[in-house]
C-alpha positions in Angstrom: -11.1 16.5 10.8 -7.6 18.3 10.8 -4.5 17.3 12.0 -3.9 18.5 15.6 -1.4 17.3 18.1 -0.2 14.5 17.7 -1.5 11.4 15.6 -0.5 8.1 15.0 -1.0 7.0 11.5 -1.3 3.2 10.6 -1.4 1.8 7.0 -2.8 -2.1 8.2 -1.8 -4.5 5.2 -2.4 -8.3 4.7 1.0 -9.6 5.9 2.1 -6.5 8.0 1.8 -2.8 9.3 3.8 0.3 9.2 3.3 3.3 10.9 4.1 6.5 11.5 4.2 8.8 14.3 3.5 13.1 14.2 3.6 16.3 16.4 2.4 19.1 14.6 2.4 17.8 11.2 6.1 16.4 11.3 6.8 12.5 11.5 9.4 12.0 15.0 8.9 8.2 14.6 7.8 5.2 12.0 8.2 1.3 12.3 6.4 -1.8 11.2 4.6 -3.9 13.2 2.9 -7.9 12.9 -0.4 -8.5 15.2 1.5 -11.5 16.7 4.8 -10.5 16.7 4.9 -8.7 20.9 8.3 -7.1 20.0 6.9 -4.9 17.2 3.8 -4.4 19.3 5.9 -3.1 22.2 7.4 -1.0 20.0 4.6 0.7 18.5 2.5 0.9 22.0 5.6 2.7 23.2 6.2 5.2 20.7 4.9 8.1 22.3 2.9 8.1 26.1 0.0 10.6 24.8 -1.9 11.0 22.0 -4.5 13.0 20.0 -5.4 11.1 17.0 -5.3 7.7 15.6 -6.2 7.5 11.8 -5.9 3.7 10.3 -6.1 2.7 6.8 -6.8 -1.3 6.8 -7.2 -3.3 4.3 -7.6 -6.3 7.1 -11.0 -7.7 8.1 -13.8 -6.7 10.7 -12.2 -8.8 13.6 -8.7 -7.8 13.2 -9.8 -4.2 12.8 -11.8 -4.7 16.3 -9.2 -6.2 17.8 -6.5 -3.3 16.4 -9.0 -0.4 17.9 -9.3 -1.9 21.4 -5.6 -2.7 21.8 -5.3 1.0 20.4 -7.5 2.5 22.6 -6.5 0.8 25.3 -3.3 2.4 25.6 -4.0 5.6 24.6 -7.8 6.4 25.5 -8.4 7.5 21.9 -11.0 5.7 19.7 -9.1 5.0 16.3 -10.6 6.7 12.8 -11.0 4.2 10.0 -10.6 5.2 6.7 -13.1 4.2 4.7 -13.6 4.5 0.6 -15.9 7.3 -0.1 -17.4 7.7 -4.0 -15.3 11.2 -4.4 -12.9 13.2 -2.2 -12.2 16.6 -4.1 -11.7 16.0 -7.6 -10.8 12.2 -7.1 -13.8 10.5 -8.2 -14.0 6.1 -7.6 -16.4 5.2 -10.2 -17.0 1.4 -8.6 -20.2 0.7 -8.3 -20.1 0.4 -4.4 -17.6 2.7 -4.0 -16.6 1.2 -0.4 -15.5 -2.3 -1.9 -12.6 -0.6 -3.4 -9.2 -1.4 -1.5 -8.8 2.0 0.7 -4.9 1.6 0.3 -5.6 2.0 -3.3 -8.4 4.9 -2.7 -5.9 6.9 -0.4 -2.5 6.4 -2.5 -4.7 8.1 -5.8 -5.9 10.7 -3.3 -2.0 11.6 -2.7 -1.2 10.8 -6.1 -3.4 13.6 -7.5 -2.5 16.0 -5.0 1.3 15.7 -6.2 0.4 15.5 -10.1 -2.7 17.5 -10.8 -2.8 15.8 -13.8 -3.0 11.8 -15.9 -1.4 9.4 -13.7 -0.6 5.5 -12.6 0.0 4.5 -9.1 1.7 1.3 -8.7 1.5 -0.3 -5.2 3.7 -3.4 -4.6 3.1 -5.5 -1.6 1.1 -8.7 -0.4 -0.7 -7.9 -3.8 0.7 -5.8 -6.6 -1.9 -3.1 -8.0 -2.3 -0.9 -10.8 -4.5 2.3 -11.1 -5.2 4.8 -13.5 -6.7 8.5 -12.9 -7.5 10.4 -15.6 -6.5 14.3 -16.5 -9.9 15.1 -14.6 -9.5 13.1 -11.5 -11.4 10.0 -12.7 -10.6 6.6 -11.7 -9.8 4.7 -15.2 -9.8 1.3 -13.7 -7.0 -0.9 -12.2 -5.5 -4.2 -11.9 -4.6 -6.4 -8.9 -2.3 -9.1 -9.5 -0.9 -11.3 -6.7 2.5 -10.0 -5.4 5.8 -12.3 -5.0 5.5 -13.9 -2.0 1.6 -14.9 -3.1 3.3 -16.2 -6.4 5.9 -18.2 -4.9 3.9 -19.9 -2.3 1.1 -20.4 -4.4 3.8 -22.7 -7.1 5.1 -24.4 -4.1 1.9 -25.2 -2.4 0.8 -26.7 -5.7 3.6 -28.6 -7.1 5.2 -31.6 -6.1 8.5 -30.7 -7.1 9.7 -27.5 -6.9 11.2 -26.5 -4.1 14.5 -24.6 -3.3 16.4 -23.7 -0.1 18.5 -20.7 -1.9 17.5 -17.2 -1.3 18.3 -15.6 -4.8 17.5 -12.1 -5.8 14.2 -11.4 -8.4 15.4 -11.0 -11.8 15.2 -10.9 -15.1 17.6 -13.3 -16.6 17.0 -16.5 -17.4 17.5 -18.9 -14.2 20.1 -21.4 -13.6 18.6 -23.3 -10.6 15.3 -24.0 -9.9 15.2 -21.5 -6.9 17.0 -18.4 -9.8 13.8 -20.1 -12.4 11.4 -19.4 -9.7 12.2 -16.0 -8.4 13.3 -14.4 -11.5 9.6 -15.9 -13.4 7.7 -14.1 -11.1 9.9 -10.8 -11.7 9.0 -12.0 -14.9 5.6 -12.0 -14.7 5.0 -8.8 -12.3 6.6 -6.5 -14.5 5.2 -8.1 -17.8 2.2 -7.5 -16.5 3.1 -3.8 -15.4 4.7 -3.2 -18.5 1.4 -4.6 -20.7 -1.1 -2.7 -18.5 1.2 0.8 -19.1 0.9 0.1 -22.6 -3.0 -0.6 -22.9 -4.0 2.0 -20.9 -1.4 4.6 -22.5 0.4 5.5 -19.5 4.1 7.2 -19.9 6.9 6.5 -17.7 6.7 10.4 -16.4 3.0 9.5 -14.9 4.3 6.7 -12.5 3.8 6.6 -8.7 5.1 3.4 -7.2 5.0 2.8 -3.3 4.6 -0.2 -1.1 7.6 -2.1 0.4 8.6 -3.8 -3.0 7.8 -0.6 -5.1 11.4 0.7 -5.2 12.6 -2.7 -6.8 10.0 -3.3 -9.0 10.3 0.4 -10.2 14.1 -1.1 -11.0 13.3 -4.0 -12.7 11.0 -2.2 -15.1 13.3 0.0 -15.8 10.9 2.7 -17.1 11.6 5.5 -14.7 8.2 6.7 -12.6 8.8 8.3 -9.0 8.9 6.0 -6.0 6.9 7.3 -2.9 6.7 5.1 0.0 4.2 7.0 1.8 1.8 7.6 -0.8 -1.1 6.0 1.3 0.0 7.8 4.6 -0.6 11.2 2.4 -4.0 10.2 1.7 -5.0 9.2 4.9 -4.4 13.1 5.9 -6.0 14.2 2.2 -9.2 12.0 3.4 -9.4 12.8 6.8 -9.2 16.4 5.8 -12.4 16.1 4.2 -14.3 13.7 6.6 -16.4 15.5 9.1 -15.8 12.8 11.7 
């Protein structure tokens, strides 16, 4: 399936949606969107009056896909192509056991990372949840981590505790805090890039094989402070790497 015309490309998250908008390969438009927000929705539903293609990568469920393809289709008389994860895509092999249980964000933004290196690498992808994957020199999936991301953190030490709780929006750090909301936000900056900065070292990966994206990548990439590129579209680049070898 190539790229023809022009094709709306939507990377579906947990919390929220970007996309994308080409003609003839180049991107002329890009938002966000959130399923109950109308203004985004307007925006996104008026981005362009015809289109060619819709290719979605969704990490949502089955309803909120269904409901996603029909609003989709509804306005633009295309069905929308769902990404799925496939057991190998060129020299990108997933070596899960059901290879369509692993996160398609994470199959696509490997896909896109090989593609750029052609060699060892990590991809780091920080949003609702932070993740960590390894391909090998040969295009094998090592094996990754997912860890809950900041928001999930916070909410997840408010929800459970009786007295911690802040009205101060402070910046994630590294320092030790000074107020319960500084404490908060800069121990879970504290605990996302420990945990990036253990799972580099285990798994052997240098700071020149690093691929961050999602919408917290570029920050996180600064507070671990151990260089690694940051590409934000990492899992829009797959989708056209995967859909170039899907015969759909």
């Amino acid at each position: 399936m190539k790229l023809a015309g022009s094709c709306l490309q939507l990377d579906v998250g947990n919390s929220g949606s970007k996309w994308r908008l080409l003609e003839e390969g180049r991107v002329v438009a890009r938002g966000t969107y959130r399923a109950a927000d109308e203004a985004s929705l307007a925006e996104l539903l008026n981005c362009t009056p015809a289109l060619q293609q819709i290719w979605v990568a969704s990490v949502a469920g089955p309803e909120a896909e269904s409901e996603l393809a029909a609003v989709l289709a509804g306005r633009w008389g295309v069905q929308p192509w769902f990404a799925r994860s496939t057991a190998r895509c060129g020299a990108v092999r997933n070596r899960y056991d059901e290879p369509e249980r692993l996160g398609v964000d994470r199959w696509l933004a490997m896909l896109a990372g090989w593609q750029r290196m052609q060699a060892r690498f990590c991809v780091v992808d920080a949003g609702s949840a932070l993740t960590f994957d390894v391909v090998s020199d040969s295009g094998e999936h090592e094996g990754g981590y997912i860890i809950p991301g900041p928001v999930l953190m916070e909410r997840a030490l408010l929800q459970d505790t009786g007295r911690v709780r802040f009205a101060e929006d402070v910046d994630y750090a590294l320092t030790p805090g000074l107020s319960t909301a500084e404490a908060v936000r800069h121990g879970i900056a504290l605990a996302q890039t420990g945990a990036l900065a253990l799972a580099m070292d285990r798994a052997g990966v240098a700071s020149s094989q690093l691929l961050f994206c999602g919408g917290g990548g570029d920050a996180l990439r600064g507070l671990l402070d151990r260089g690694g590129d940051y590409q934000p579209d990492l899992v829009f680049e797959g989708l056209e790497i995967l859909a170039g070898n899907s015969e759909e």
